[in-house]
N, C-alpha and C positions, 0 to 999 in steps of 0.2 A: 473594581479590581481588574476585569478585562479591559477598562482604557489606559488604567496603570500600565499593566503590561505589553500594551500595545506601544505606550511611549517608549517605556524601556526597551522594547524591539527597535522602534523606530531606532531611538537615539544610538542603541550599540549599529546598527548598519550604517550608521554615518561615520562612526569611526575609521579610521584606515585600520590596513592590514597589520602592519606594527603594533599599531596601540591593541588593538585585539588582543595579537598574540602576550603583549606582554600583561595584562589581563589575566587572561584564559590560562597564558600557560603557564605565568607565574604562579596563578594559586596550584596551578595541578602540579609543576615540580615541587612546589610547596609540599604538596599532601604524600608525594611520590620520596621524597625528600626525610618527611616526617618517617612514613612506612618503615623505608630504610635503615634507617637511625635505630628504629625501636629494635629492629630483626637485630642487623648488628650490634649493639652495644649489650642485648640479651644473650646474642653468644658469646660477645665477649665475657660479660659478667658469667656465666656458668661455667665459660672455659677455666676463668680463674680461679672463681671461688672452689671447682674440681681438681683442679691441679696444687691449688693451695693445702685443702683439706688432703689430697693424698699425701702430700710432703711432710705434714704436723702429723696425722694416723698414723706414718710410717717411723718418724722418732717418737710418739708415744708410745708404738708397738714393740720397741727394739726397747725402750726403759722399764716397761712395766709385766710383758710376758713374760722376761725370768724371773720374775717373783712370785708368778702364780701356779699352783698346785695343776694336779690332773683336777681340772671340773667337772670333767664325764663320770669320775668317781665321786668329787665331794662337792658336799650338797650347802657347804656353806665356808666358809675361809677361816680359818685359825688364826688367831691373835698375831701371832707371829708375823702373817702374813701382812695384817692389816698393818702392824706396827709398819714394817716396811713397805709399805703403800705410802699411810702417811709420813716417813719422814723421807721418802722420794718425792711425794707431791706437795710439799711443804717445805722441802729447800733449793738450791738453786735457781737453773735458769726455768728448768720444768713448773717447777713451785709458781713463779713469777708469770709465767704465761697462760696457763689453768687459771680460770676463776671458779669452775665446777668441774667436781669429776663424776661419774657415778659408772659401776660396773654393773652387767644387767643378767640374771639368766635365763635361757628361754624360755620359761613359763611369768617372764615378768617379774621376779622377784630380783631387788636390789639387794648385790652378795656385795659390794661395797658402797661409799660415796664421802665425798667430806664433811659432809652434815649426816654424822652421825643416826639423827633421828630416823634417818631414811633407810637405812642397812635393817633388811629381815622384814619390810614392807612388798607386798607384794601388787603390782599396778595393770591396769589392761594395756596390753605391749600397741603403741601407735603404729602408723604408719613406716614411720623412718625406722623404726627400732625391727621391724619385723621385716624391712627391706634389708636392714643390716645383716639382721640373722640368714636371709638368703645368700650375702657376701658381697653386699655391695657397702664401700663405702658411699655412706649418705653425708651435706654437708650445706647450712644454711646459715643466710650473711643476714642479721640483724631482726629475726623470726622469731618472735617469741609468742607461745601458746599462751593459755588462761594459766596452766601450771608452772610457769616461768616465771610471774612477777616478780621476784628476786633480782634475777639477770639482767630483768629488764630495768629495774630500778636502781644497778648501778650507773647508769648511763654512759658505760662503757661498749665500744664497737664488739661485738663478740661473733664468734666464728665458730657453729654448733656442729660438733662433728660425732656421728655416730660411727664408731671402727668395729668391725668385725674381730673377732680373737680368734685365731684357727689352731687346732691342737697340730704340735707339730710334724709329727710322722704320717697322720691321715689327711690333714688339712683342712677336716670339717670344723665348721663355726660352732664354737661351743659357749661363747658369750660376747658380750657387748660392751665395748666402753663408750658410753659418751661422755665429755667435755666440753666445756665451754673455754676457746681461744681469746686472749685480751689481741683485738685485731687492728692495732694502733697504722703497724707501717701497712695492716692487707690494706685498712679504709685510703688510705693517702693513696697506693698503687693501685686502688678498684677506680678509682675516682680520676687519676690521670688517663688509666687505656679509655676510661669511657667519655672523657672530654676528647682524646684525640682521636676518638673513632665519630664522631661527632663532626667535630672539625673536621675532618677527613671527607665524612660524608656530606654537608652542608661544602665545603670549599669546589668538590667534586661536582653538584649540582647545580652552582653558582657558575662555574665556566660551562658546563652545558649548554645552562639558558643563555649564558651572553654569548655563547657561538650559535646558539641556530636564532634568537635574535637579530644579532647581525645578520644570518642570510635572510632571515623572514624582512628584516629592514631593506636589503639591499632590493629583493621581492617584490616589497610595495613599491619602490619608490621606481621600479620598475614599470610595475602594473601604473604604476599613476601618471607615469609617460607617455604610456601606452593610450591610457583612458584619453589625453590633451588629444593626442595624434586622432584617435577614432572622434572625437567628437569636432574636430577641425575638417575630418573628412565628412562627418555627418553634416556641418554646415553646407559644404559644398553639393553635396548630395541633393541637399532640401531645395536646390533652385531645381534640378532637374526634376525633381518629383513633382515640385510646380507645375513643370511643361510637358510633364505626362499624367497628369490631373485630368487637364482636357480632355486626353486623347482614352481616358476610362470608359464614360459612354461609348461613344465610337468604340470599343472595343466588346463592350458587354453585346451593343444592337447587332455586332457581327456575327456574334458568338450565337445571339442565339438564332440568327438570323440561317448560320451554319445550323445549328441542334435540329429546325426547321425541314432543310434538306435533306442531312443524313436522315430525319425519321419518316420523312416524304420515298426516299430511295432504298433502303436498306432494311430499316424496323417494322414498314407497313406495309410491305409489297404483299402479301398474303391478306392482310386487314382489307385493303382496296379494294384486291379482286372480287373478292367476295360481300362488301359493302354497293360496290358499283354494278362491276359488267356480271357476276353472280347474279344478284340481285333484279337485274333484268330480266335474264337469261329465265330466274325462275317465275319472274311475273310473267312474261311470255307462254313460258308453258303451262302457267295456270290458267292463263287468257283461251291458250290452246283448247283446255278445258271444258269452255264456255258452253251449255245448252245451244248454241245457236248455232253449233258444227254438228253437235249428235242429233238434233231437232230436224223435224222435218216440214214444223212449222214456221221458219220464222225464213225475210224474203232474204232474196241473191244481196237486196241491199245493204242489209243490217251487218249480212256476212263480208262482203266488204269492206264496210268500216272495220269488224272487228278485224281485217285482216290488214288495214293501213295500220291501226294501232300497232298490232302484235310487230309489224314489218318496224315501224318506227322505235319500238321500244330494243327491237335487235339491233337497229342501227345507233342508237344512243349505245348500246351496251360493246358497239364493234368503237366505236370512238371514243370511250373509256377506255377500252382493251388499246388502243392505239397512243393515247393519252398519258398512261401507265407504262406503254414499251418505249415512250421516246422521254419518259424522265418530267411529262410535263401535264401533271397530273391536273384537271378542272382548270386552267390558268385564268381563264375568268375570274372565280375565288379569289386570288392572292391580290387583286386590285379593287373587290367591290368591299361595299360595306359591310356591317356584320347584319344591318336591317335587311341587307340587299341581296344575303347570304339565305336569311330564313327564309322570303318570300320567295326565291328561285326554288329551292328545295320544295316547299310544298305545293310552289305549281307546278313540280315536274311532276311531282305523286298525283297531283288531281287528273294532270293531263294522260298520266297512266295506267292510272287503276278506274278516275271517271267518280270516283269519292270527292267525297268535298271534304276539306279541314278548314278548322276554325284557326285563325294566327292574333295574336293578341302580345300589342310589342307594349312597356310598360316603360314611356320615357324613352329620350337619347340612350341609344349604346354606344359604349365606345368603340374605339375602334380597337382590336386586337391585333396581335403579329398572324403571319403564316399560317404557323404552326398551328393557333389557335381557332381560323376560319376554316381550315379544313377540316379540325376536328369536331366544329360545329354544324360543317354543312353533312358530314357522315353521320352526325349523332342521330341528326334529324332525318335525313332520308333511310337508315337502318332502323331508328323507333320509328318511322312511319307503313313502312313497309311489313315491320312486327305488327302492327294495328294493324292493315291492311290483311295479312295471311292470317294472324291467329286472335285478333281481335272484328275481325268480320265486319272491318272499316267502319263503327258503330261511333259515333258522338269523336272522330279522330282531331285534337287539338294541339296547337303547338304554342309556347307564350314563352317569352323572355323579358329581363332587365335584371335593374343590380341591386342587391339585395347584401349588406354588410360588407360594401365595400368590394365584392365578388359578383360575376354575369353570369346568374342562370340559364339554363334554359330546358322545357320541360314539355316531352310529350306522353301526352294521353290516349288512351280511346275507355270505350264503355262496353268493350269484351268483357267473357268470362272468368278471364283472369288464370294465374298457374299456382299451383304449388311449389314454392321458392325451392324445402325442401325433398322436395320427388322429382324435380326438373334436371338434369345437368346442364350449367349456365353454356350456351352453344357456341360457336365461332364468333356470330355477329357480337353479340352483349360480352364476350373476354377479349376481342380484338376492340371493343368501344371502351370496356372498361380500361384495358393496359392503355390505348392512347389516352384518355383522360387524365389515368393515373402518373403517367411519363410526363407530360408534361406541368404536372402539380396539381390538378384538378382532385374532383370527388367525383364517383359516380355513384347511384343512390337507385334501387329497384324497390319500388313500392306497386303490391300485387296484391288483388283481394275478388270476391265475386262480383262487386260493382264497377272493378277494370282494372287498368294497368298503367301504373305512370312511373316515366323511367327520368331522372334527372340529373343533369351535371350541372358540376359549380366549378369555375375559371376565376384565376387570381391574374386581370391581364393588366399590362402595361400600353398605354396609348401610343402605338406607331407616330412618327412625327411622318 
């Protein structure tokens, strides 16, 4: 059923605009059409058959109210009266036009009628008869109830009219005549207004649709000009597209070659300081620290060294800061490899803190862009230096390769580890996390009593 319909999608979107519209909108002035017809031709039929029936009540009422007595006093009609009923409604043109007459009172009792049997019968007053006695004339074209069979089985057009009787000085309705009309010329005259309201309305609808057709036609044939033109021009198009095909690469390695920059310049200058000439600064004054300044055992020698290191480690941390103010951050990085990245990093930690780490490379790495050496050579000397200060440089390791397609890389020690949630994550690990994260990475803190291993995952692209 859903490929059915799929087809019948398809196939109407291939049609043009024209054929659609004529489609579409034919059935809906159709139905708009239809609607119409039915409203109008109903008013017309009530208009007439109301205007009919007041004109037949009103020469009923002007032939048969001077024959009738005061009603409000008598409670049923004298011989007299009926005699001239029926030979009023028994000869001429009144005779002739009457198939049924019956006079009503309002408790329902028939005070005349031409079938006799019915006079002094008293019946439950309907609808129409009880609308009459309010003073409406009521009047219905070819409606015959269950108590009608008679009328109905002359198969003559009949015109049921129930007339109010108004006493003449007060004007209140004091009985009811209905009749049945022989309705020969109404059905011919019901039958012509509602063919030319028909006509009327169908003729009116038909130049509608052939006028906005023609413009919906004129439209298309527009649109479909239009379509040769644009697709003429797309030809032309597609050779250029060609010859900037090429030049997509070249664009993207710019692009991100720029992303690189700006986040070297702009997004990291706080991240650096504090991964690098920070970083120093406070391994120094840890170094400061040393038992072998407060001690008073240990020789002039010892203290020496520690005081070339401490000296050396301010001078890496002044040529970072210099590094950083002139836009040209590590430059070495941005030309070595990514193997050549890890094992700088952790012999600059060994050479500064005097720890040894374990490096454990798993296979060829690729090689990354920029953006992604720097943020590997920070990941590692920022997790290593966390080893160093709060893991007490204990079993400190670094490992990399590529594992689904993506280059890890992952450092550890075999510190005591933290409380993820009693910690707030600090500068170093939200300034490693956001670069990780900026550049499409994960970064992943895994912490427990047996130590702490901090890990990111890089989706790189091989530099040519």
């Amino acid at each position: 059923m859903i490929r059915i319909l799929q087809n019948l999608t398809r196939r109407w979107s291939e049609l043009s605009l024209a054929l659609q519209f004529v489609v579409a909108g034919g059935f809906g002035l159709l139905a708009v059409m239809l609607v119409v017809g039915a409203w109008v031709t109903a008013q017309i039929r009530d208009g007439v058959i109301r205007n009919s029936a007041a004109t037949t009540a009103l020469y009923v009422d002007s032939v048969i109210a001077p024959l009738l007595p005061d009603l409000r006093k008598e409670q049923e009609l004298s011989d007299s009266v009926k005699q001239a009923l029926d030979e009023t409604l028994g000869q001429g043109a009144l005779g002739k036009r009457l198939e049924s007459f019956v006079l009503w009172r309002r408790d329902g009792t028939v005070l005349y009628a031409k079938e006799t049997a019915l006079i002094g019968r008293r019946f439950a007053p309907s609808d129409n008869l009880r609308s009459a006695f309010e003073g409406n004339v009521v009047a219905e074209f070819n409606t015959f109830d269950d108590d009608e069979r008679e009328q109905k089985a002359t198969g003559l057009p009949l015109l049921e009219i129930y007339n109010p009787v108004r006493e003449p000085w007060s004007g209140e309705v004091v009985a009811v005549t209905e009749f049945y009309e022989i309705a020969d010329d109404f059905q011919a005259t019901l039958a012509s207004a509602l063919w030319s309201s028909w006509l009327i309305v169908a003729g009116a609808t038909l130049a509608a649709f052939l006028l906005l057709s023609g413009i919906v036609l004129r439209g298309s044939r527009t649109i479909d000009d239009q379509r040769g033109a644009l697709r003429r021009q797309v030809s032309e198009l597609q050779g250029l597209v060609a010859q900037n095909s090429a030049l997509r690469l070249r664009v993207q390695r710019a692009s991100r070659r720029a992303t690189a920059l700006n986040e070297r310049y702009l997004r990291r200058i706080g991240a650096d300081l504090h991964d690098g000439p920070a970083q120093l600064v406070a391994l120094a004054a840890l170094r400061m620290d040393s038992p072998i300044f407060s001690s008073d055992g240990h020789s002039g020698e010892s203290r020496s060294t520690e005081v070339a290191m401490i000296r050396k480690t301010l001078e890496d941390a002044m040529r970072e800061i210099r590094g950083i103010c002139t836009g040209l951050v590590l430059p070495q990085i941005e030309t070595a490899a990514a193997t050549d990245i890890l094992r700088l990093a952790v012999r600059e930690h060994e050479q500064r803190t005097g720890t040894s780490v374990t490096l454990t490379l798993a296979g060829q790495l690729p090689e990354p862009g920029a953006s992604e050496k720097i943020c590997i050579y920070r990941f590692v000397q920022e997790g290593l230096n966390n080893a160093y200060r709060h893991g007490l440089g204990k079993d400190q390791a670094v490992s990399a390769g590529m594992k689904g397609g993506r280059l890890f890389v992952e450092v550890s020690d075999g510190g005591p580890g933290f409380d993820p949630a009693a910690r707030v994550e600090g500068l170093g690990l939200a300034g490693l996390r956001e670069r990780v994260e900026s550049i499409g990475g994960q970064f992943e803190t895994l912490t427990g009593p047996q130590g702490t291993r901090l890990v990111i995952r890089l989706s790189v692209e091989e530099q040519a």
